[in-house]
Phi, psi and omega in degrees: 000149164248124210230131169240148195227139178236121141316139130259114157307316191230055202286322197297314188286307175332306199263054158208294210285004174294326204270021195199140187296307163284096156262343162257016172273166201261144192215138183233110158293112155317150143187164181135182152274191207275307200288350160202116180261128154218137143359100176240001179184109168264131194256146198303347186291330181291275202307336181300315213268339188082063145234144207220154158324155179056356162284169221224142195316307255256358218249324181268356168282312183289352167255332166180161186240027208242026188247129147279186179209143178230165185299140142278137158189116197335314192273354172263009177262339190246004159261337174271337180296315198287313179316331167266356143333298192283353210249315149233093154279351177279012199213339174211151155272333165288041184275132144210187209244357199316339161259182189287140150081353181237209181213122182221134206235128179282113192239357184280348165246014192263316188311318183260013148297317197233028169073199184301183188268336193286308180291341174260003167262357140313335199251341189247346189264306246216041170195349154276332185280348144268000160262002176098344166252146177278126192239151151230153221220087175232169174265148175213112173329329164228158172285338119352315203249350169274352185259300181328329210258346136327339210259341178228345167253152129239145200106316181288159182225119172244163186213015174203159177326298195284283150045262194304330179247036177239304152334297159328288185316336186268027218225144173298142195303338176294330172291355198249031143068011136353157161271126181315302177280359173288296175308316143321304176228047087356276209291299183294322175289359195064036194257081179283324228235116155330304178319321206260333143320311179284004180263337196296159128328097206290305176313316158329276177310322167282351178264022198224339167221174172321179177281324165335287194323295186309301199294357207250293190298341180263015161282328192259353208242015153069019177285324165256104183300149188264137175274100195236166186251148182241140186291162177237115156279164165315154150279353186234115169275162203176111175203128169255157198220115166288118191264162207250004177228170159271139190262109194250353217227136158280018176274302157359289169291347207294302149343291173307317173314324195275312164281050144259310168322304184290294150320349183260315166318293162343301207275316183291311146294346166298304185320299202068075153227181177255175156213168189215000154228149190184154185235107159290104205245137159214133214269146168233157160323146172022042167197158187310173175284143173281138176247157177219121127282153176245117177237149174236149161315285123288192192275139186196152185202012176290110208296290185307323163295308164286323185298317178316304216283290189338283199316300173324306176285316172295357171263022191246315164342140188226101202300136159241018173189139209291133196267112164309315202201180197216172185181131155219137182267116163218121199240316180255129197215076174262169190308143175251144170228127178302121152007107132303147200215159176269161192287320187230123181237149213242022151304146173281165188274012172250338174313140174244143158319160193297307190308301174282346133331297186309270144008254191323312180282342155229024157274315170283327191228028175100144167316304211287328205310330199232130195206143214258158167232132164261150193251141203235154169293087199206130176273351188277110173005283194268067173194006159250356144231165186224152201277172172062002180278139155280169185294139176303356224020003168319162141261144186265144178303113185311155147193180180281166179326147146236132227282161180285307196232123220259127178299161162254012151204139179291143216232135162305122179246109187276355240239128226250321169260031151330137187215092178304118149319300190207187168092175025253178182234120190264157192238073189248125178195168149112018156282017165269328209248280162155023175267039166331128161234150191212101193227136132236097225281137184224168191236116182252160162264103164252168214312347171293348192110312198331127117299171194193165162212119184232185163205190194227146185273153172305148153071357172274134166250003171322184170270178179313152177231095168305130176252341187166169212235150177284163158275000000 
């Protein structure tokens, strides 16, 4: 087996600057009481300014006030570690969560999905780096020696046994994830190195440290299997994004809206589901939440096609108080299946598919603007399709040819150089219901070039009745 393990160093800051338009302005994480505020975490713009982890607000006001600031806070660190959890369950069944801040993904059964190691930690670097956060990345034969080998690499990949303890050997005893006084005093006998630990005597080291200590170097060097709980993702998804100002402009929200968007994508490939209903709530002061459903047609998980549809309705929303936090709710998540697409598809590149067209036009002009016809088992013209329907599953009944658009009362054809095409094809049906029809039809030319399709009733000597025009 193969094990990748992704770091976050700077999961806290990472998860505050995805949510805000200036990500490179200097920002400091609060923790402490109210009465000594300290520095827990600074963004590189922060630190330029000489401000550092563990300085104390009052210390770091006195060199400049030109930083903003925001809360560390632990359970929103362990809600975005769950949230890349779920993202990639799409790339493994095996994710856990088991150490702090990072991630470990069983990948070795993954490689002939997602090609060789090098394009899928290449695939996995470009798709956290576009959800906002900084990563480090190494390979390992166990999950143990992939998370040590985080602590001093990004980038390496070992795939064998002999590798992996040459690898290992070189890494300082403080990097091998050790107890601070275990490691502490390591360090006072001059045991800098893993190589000179593995040289002792194993009765030595057990009489001299804990049982922990062995068990812990016979985890990495994959002699002891590691015991891990592996993620489940939710059936629901539900992530609120907090705004650091009140919001009046739907231009405003739109940033947020797109990484909310983008996490609901995220989330969705993990799944490998779609979602085809979802609710967007934004919270205001003191008064209820505004809600905007979103409902689709079909199933869609295209980041950029929900952020459209999503916007298309919010820009029609008529905000009634200045908007705090955003919340999207997604619940019914059924399977998805991708566009069959031809290997050379000869669609122009501005062109959008039928679906997201479809999408897109009633996000702008509404549910009712736009509406499917369904095809019903009926031979009577105007009862084999219907506008808003699904398809019936019948088998439709043979017939001849039929106009795309078929009127909706059939209108008298007076036209005198009329020229019958084909027919007639008599139509008789609908003595159940008590809509009897007795017809017969014909495919006519009038004297402009026009098809048509009209008929005539049994027993009528009246003209012709056009029901609908050929394209």
């Amino acid at each position: 087996m193969l094990w990748a393990c992704i770091l976050l160093p700077q999961l806290a800051m990472d998860g505050v600057l995805r949510q805000r338009d200036a990500a490179d302005s200097p920002l400091a994480l609060l923790a402490g009481p109210p009465q000594r505020r300290v520095l827990q975490a600074v963004n590189g713009a922060a630190r330029s300014l000489g401000l550092k982890p563990g300085q104390s607000l009052i210390a770091a006001q006195a060199l400049t006030r030109n930083f903003a600031t925001a809360e560390y806070d632990p359970a929103t660190i362990e809600r975005w570690r769950r949230f890349l959890a779920a993202w990639a369950y799409g790339y493994s069944a095996q994710v856990s969560l088991h150490y702090p801040r990072c991630l470990l993904l069983e990948v070795h059964s993954s490689l002939g999905l997602f090609g060789p190691w090098p394009r899928f930690e290449a695939r996995l670097r470009e798709e956290l780096t576009a959800l906002g956060f900084r990563h480090r990345i190494t390979l390992a034969p166990n999950p143990a020696a992939a998370r040590i080998l985080a602590n001093a690499h990004d980038g390496l990949g070992v795939t064998d046994a002999t590798a992996l303890r040459q690898a290992l050997e070189a890494l300082p005893v403080e990097r091998l994830g050790l107890p601070r006084e275990v490691a502490t005093a390591f360090a006072r006998m001059g045991l800098r190195h893993l190589r000179q630990l593995l040289a002792l005597p194993r009765d030595s080291l057990a009489r001299r440290f804990p049982a922990e200590v062995l068990a812990h170097l016979d985890t990495l060097l994959g002699h002891r299997p590691l015991a891990l709980d592996f993620y489940q993702p939710p059936d629901v998804f539900d992530e609120r994004l907090e705004l650091n100002f009140d919001v009046e402009s739907h231009q405003a929200l739109l940033f947020p809206l797109r990484r909310l968007t983008a996490d609901l994508a995220a989330y969705l490939a993990g799944r490998d589901s779609g979602v085809q209903r979802f609710t967007l709530y934004l919270e205001h002061r003191k008064q209820a939440d505004s809600q905007l459903p979103v409902g689709l047609l079909a199933a869609e998980r295209e980041p950029a096609v929900l952020f459209e549809l999503t916007r298309g309705r919010l820009e029609h929303l008529q905000l009634p108080a200045p908007v705090q936090a955003l919340r999207l709710v997604a619940r019914e998540l059924p399977a998805f299946a991708p566009e069959h697409r031809q290997l050379f598809d000869e669609r122009p590149q501005q062109a959008l598919p039928w679906e997201q067209l479809r999408e897109r036009l009633r996000a702008r002009l509404g549910d009712d603007a736009v509406q499917s016809l369904g095809a019903r088992a009926d031979h009577r013209p105007e009862h084999a399709w219907q506008p808003g329907e699904q398809a019936s599953g019948e088998p439709l009944p043979p017939c001849g040819p039929r106009p795309g658009w078929l009127l909706a009362e059939p209108q008298p054809l007076r036209e005198a150089s009329l020229r019958l095409l084909a027919g007639p094809e008599r139509i008789e049906s609908g003595w159940w219901d008590g809509g009897d029809v007795r017809r017969d039809y014909y495919r006519v030319e009038t004297r402009a070039g026009q098809r048509g399709w009209a008929f005539r009733t049994l027993g009528s000597e009246g003209p012709l009745l056009l029901h609908g025009w050929f394209a």
